[in-house]
C-alpha positions in Angstrom: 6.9 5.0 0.8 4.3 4.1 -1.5 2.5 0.8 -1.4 0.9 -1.5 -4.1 -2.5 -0.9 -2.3 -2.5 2.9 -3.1 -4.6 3.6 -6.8 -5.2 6.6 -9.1 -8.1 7.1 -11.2 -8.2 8.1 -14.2 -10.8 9.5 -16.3 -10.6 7.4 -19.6 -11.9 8.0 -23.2 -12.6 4.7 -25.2 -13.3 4.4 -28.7 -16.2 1.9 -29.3 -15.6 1.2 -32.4 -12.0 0.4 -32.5 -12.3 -1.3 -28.9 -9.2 0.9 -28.2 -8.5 3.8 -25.6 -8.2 7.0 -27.9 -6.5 9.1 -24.2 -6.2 9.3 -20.6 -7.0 12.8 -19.0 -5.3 12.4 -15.5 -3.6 14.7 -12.6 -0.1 14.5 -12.5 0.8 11.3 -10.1 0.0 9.4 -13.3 2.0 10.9 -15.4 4.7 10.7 -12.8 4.5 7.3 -12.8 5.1 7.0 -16.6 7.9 9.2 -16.7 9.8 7.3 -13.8 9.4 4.2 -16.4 12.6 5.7 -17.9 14.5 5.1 -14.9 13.8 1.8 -14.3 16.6 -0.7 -15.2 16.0 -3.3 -18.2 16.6 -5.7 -15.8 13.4 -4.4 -13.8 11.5 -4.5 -16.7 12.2 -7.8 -17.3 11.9 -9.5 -13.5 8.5 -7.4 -13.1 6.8 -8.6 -16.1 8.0 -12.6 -15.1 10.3 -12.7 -17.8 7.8 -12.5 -20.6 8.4 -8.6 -21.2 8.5 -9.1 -25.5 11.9 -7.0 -25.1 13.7 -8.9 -27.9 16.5 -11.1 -26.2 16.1 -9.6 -22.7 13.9 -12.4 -21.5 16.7 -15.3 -22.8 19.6 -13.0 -21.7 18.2 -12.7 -18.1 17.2 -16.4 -17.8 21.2 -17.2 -18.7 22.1 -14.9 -15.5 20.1 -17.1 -13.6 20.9 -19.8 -14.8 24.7 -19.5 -14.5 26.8 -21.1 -12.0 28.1 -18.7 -9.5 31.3 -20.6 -10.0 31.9 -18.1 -13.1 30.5 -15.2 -11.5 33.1 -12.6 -9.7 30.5 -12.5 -6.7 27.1 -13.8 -5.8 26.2 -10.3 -5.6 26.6 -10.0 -9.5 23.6 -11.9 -10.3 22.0 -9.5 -8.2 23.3 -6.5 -9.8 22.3 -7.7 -13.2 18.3 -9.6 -12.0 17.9 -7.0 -9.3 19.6 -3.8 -10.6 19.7 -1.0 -8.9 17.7 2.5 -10.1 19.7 5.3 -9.5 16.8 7.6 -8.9 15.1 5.2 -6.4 15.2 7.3 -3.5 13.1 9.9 -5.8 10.8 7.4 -7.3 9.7 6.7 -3.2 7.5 9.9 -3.5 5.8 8.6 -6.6 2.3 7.5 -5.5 2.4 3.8 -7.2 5.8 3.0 -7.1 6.3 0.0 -9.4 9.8 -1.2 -8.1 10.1 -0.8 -4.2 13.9 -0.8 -3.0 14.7 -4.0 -0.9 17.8 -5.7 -0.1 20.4 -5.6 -3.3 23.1 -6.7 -2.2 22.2 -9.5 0.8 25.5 -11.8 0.2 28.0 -9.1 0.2 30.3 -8.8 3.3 30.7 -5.9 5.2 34.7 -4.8 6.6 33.5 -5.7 9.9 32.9 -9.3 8.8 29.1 -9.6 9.3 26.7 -10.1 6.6 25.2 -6.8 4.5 21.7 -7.5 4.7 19.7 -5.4 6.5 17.3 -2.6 4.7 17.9 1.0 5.9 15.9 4.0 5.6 16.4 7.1 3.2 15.9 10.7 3.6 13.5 11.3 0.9 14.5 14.7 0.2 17.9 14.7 0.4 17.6 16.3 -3.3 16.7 19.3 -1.8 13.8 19.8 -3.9 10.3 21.5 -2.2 8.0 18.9 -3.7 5.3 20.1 -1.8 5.3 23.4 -4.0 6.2 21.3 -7.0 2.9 18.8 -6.0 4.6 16.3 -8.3 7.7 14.1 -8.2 9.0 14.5 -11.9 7.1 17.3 -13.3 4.1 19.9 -12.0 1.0 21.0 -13.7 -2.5 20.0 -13.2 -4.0 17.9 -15.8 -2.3 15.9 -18.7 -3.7 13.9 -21.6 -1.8 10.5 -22.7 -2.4 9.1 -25.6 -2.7 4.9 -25.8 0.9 5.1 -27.5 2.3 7.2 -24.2 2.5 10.7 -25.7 1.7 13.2 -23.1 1.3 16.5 -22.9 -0.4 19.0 -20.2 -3.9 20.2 -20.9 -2.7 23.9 -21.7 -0.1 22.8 -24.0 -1.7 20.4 -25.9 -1.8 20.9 -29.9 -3.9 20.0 -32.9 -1.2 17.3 -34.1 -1.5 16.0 -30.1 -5.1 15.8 -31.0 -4.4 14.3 -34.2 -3.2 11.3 -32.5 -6.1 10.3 -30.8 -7.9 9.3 -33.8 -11.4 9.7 -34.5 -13.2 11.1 -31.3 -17.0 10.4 -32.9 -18.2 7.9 -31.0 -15.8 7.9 -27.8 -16.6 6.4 -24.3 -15.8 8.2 -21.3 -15.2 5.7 -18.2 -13.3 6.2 -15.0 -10.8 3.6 -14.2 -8.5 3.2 -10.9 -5.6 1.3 -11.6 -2.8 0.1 -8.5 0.1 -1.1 -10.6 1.1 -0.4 -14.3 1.8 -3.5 -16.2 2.7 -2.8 -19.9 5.6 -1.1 -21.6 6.6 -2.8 -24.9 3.1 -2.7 -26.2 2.1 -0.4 -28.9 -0.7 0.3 -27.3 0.1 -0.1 -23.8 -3.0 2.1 -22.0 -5.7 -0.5 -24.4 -4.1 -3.5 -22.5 -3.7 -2.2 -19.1 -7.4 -0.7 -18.8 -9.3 -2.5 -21.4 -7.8 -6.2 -21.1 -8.5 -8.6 -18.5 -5.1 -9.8 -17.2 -4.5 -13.1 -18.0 -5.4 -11.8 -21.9 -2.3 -8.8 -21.9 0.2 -10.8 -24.1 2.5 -7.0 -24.8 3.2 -7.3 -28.2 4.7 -4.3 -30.6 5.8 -4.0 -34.4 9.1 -3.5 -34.9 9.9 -2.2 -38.5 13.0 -3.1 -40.3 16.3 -1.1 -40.7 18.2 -1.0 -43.6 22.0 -2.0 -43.5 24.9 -0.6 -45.3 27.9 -2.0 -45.6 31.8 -0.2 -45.4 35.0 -1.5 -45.6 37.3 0.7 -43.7 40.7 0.9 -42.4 41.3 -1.4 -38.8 43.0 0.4 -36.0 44.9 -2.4 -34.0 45.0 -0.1 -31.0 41.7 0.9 -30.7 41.0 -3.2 -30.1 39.9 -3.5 -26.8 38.4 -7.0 -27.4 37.7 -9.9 -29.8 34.6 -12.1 -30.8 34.2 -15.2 -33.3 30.5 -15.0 -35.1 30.2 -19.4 -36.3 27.8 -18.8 -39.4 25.5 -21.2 -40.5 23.2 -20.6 -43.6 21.4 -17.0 -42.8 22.2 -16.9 -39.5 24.7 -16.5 -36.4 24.5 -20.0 -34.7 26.7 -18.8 -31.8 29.7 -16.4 -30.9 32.7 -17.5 -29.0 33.9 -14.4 -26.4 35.4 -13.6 -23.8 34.6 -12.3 -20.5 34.9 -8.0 -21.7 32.1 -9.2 -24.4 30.1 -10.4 -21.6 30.4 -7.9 -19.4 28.8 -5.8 -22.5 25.8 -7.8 -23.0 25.3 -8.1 -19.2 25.5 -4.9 -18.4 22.8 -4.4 -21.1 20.3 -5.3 -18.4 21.5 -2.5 -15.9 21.0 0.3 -18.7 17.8 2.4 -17.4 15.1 2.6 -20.3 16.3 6.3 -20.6 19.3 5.2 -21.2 18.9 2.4 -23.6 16.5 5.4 -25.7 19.5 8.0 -25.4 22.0 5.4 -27.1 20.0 4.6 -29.3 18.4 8.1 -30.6 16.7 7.5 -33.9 17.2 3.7 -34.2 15.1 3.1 -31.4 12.1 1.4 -32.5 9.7 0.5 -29.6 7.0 3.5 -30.4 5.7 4.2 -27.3 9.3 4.1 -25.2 10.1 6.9 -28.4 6.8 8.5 -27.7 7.8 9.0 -23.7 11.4 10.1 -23.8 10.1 13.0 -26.4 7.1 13.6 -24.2 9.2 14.3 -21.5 11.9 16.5 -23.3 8.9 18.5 -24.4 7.5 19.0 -21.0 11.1 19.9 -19.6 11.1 22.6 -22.6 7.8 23.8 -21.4 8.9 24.5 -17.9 6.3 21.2 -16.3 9.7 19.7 -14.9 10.7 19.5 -11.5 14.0 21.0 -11.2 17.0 18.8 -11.9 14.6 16.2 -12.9 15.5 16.3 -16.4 18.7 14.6 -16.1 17.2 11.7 -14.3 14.4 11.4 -17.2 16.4 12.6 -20.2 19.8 11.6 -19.0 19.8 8.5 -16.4 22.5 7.1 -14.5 24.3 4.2 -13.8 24.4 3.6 -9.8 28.1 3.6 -8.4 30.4 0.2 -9.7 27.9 -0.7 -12.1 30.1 -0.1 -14.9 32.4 -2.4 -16.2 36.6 -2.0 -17.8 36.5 -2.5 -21.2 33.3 -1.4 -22.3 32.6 0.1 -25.8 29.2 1.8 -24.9 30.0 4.5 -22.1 27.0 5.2 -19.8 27.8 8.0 -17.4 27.5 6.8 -13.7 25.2 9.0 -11.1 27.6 10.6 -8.0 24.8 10.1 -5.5 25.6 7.6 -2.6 24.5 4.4 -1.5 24.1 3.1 1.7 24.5 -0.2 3.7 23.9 -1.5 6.8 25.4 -4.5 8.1 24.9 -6.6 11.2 27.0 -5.6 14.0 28.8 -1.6 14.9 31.3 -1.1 12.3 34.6 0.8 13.5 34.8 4.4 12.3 37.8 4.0 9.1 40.4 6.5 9.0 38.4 8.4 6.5 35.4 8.4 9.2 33.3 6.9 7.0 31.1 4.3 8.6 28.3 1.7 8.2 25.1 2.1 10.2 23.9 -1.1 12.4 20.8 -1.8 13.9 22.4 -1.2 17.7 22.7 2.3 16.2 19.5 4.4 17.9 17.8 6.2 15.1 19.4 4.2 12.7 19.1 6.4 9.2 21.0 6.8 6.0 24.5 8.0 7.1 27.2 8.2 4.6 29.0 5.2 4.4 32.0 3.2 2.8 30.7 2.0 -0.8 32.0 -1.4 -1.8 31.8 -3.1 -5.2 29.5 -6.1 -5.6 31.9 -6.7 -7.9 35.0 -7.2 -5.8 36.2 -10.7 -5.6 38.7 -12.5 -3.2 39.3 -15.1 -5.6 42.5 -13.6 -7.2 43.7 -13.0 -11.1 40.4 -15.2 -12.7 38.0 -12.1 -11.8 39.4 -8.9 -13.4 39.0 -6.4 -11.1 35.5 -4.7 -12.5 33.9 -7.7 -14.1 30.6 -9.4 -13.6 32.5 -12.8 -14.2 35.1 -15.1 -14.6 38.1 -14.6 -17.3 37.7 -17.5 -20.0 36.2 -17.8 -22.8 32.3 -18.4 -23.5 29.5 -19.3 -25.6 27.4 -16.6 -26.5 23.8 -17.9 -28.5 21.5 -16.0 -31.6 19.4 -15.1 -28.1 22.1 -14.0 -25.6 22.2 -16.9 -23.8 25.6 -17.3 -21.9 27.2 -20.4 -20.9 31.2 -21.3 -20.3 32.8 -22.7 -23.6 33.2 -26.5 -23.7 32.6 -28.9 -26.2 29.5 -30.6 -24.5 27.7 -26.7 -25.4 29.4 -26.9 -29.0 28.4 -30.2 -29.4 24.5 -29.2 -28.5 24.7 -26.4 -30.6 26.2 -28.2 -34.1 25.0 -31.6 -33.2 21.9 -31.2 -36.0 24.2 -28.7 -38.3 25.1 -30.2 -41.7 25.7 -26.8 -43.5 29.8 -25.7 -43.4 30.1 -23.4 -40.3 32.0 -20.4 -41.2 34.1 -18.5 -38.5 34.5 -14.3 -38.1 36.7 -12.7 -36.2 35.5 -9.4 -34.9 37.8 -6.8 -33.3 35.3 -4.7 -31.0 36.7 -1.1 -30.0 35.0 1.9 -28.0 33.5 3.8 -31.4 33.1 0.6 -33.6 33.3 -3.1 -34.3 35.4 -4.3 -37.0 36.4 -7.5 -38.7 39.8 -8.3 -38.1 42.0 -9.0 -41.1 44.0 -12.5 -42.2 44.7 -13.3 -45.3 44.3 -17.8 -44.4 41.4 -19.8 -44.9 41.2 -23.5 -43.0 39.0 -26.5 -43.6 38.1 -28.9 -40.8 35.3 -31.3 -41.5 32.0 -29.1 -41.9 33.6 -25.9 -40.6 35.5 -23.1 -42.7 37.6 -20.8 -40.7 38.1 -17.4 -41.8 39.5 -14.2 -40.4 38.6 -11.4 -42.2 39.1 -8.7 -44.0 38.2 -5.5 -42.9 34.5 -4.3 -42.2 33.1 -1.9 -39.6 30.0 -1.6 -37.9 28.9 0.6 -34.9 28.5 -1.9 -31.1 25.4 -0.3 -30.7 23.8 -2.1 -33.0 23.9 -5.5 -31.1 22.3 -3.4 -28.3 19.2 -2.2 -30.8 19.2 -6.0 -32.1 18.7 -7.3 -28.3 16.2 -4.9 -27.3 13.8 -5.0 -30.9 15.0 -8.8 -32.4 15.3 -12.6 -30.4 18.3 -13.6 -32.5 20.1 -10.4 -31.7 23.7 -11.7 -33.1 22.1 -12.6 -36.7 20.3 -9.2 -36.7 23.2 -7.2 -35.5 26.3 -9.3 -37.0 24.9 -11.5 -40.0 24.4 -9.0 -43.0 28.2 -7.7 -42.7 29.6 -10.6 -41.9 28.3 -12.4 -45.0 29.1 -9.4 -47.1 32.8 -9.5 -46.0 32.9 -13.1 -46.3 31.7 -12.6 -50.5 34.7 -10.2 -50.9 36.7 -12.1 -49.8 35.9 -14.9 -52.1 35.2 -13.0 -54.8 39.2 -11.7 -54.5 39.8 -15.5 -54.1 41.7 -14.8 -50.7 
């Protein structure tokens, strides 16, 4: 298993002038460790950069998971699944020579069918993939030496172009220092290699530009029985002030923190806009189209996994969940089921990673108030601009409006598995400061609340606000 306390040098090429590193010529354990970046969970990202990661709402959205009392949650275990998630190809990333995210104990309050306490680490067979990684030399890919560039393109020495080149900048005047480095620290940077090697610790503040997209607007047909879930957007001047959902919304915009960088860059194809997260999913589609992957690597990189009953009912983004198993270990022997599946223990001799029963962190003895699948509790909540969840009630209304003296106007949103759409009624309702309206009919794809929480901190104005206002002018401009 790989430690913190293991380091890889790397021969570095500094311009002077600019204060900046132009590339990084390394072996391959570096570039090993950049690739299994894709892999890693949101949620990862987040908890190993101390919830300061600059990843739009994913800081705020991650603090509300903590925050919330496990009274709404279906098990303890969810808040686990969501801070803590679980990366699918951990068991590869073991081999990787600095292994950023160690596997520990996930799931420590769930209860075994033998009634004791699942909370004991067991070990893995490390190639149980099958995979000769000793003629491979690497974990992810094999080669020799790579170049990456401060904005994480990479490429291998022999397959390196002019436009590669290009990227570097000017190369009159470079530095070349050698710099060991134990644990990689920046992501969301623009120029993530410049603060990792270059900047003293407590100065790395990741920051990254994130340019604007410009928003159309369609009125289309709404298909009732495509509706798999509803949302109220409460306007307030040029902004979302809060959304009222229910627990399937939720279950979105948690699950949000399980998606696998990878992931979150294959959703979002073009629209992504974090440079160098662009710049390494296309590195390492090029490397796999050059051959430099380890077999059956690509999928994990290009393609990555949600672990088993990570998924939620009810979702509109699909995300395709990984077949490999997972093991426990609980306490005490467990008796051998009738499908001779079976928990290891530590009065087992040997004890190793033997197949075993999978249970769902999600599974909750509390009855009808925890859909079977959900991260939490069926009733309605209060979703802030930054993702912040907490349970409806008027004392969180009354903190939200309690400084509002604008009219707050309501949207209804019908969310279905290929698009979002603004429900139709034809009434319009006046209490005090707020105007109720359901709309008329206005489509936009769910993904864009995803790309507004990963690039924007007021991810319901940036993904909602434009089309919601635009509906709300037709409809008083047809004086409905």
């Amino acid at each position: 298993m790989a430690t913190d306390e293991q380091k890889i040098t790397l021969k570095v090429f500094v311009n002077k002038t600019k204060d900046c590193v132009a590339f990084v010529e390394s072996d391959l354990d570096f570039v090993d460790v950049l690739l299994s970046f894709l892999t890693l969970p949101v949620g990862t990202v987040v908890r190993l950069l101390n919830k300061r990661s600059s990843l739009g709402c994913f800081d705020k959205l991650y603090q509300g998971v903590e925050r919330l009392d496990k009274k709404y949650l279906a098990t303890e275990a969810c808040r686990s699944m969501l801070t803590k998630p679980v990366n699918s190809s951990g068991v590869t990333c073991q081999k990787l020579k600095i292994n950023i995210d160690d596997m520990g104990d996930y799931y420590s309050s769930l209860e075994c069918h033998c009634g004791e306490g699942m909370d004991e680490a067991i070990s893995y067979d490390l190639n149980q993939d099958n995979v000769n990684y000793e003629e491979c030399r690497g974990v992810f890919i094999r080669g020799d030496k790579f170049l990456v560039t401060d904005a994480l393109l990479v490429a291998s020495i022999e397959h390196a172009t002019s436009s590669f080149f290009g990227c570097c900048g000017d190369w009159t005047g470079l530095e070349e220092r050698s710099i060991g480095i134990k644990r990689a620290q920046s992501l969301v940077s623009d120029t993530p290699l410049t603060d990792v090697l270059l900047r003293k610790e407590g100065d790395i503040s990741p920051k990254f530009s994130v340019p604007p997209v410009k928003k159309t607007v369609a009125i289309e047909a709404l298909d009732k029985k495509k509706i798999i879930y509803r949302i109220k957007l409460s306007l307030v001047g040029n902004k979302v002030l809060y959304a009222e959902a229910s627990q399937d919304f939720v279950n979105e915009i948690f699950s949000f923190l399980t998606f696998p960088l990878g992931t979150l860059k294959k959703q979002l194809g073009g629209r992504c806009r974090i440079t160098c997260l662009n710049n390494l999913y296309d590195s390492a589609r090029q490397l796999h189209t050059l051959g430099c992957m380890v077999p059956g690597c690509e999928e994990r990189l290009l393609n990555p996994k949600l672990p088993p009953y990570f998924n939620c009912n009810n979702r509109a983004i699909e995300v395709e969940v990984a077949r490999e198993e997972m093991y426990y270990a609980c306490d005490y022997r467990c008796r051998l089921s009738s499908t001779r599946y079976y928990c290891s223990s530590p009065f087992h001799y040997g004890r190793k990673a033997k197949r075993a029963l999978l249970l769902d962190p999600k599974t909750s003895p509390k009855g009808l108030d925890f859909p079977k699948g959900s991260f939490c509790k069926k009733l309605t909540y209060i979703v802030s601009d930054e993702l912040v969840v907490t349970p409806f009630s008027f004392t969180s209304l009354f903190s939200l409006r309690r400084q509002i003296s604008e009219p707050v106007k309501m949207v209804e949103l019908g969310i279905d598995k290929e698009e979002v759409c603004l429900s139709s009624v034809a009434t319009i309702a006046l209490h005090l400061t707020v105007r109720l309206m359901l709309l008329s009919l206005f489509v936009f794809q769910v993904l864009d609340l995803l790309d507004a929480a990963l690039s924007s901190s007021t991810a319901l104005t940036e993904a909602f606000f434009d089309r919601a206002n635009a509906a709300l002018y037709l409809v008083d401009e047809k004086g409905e």
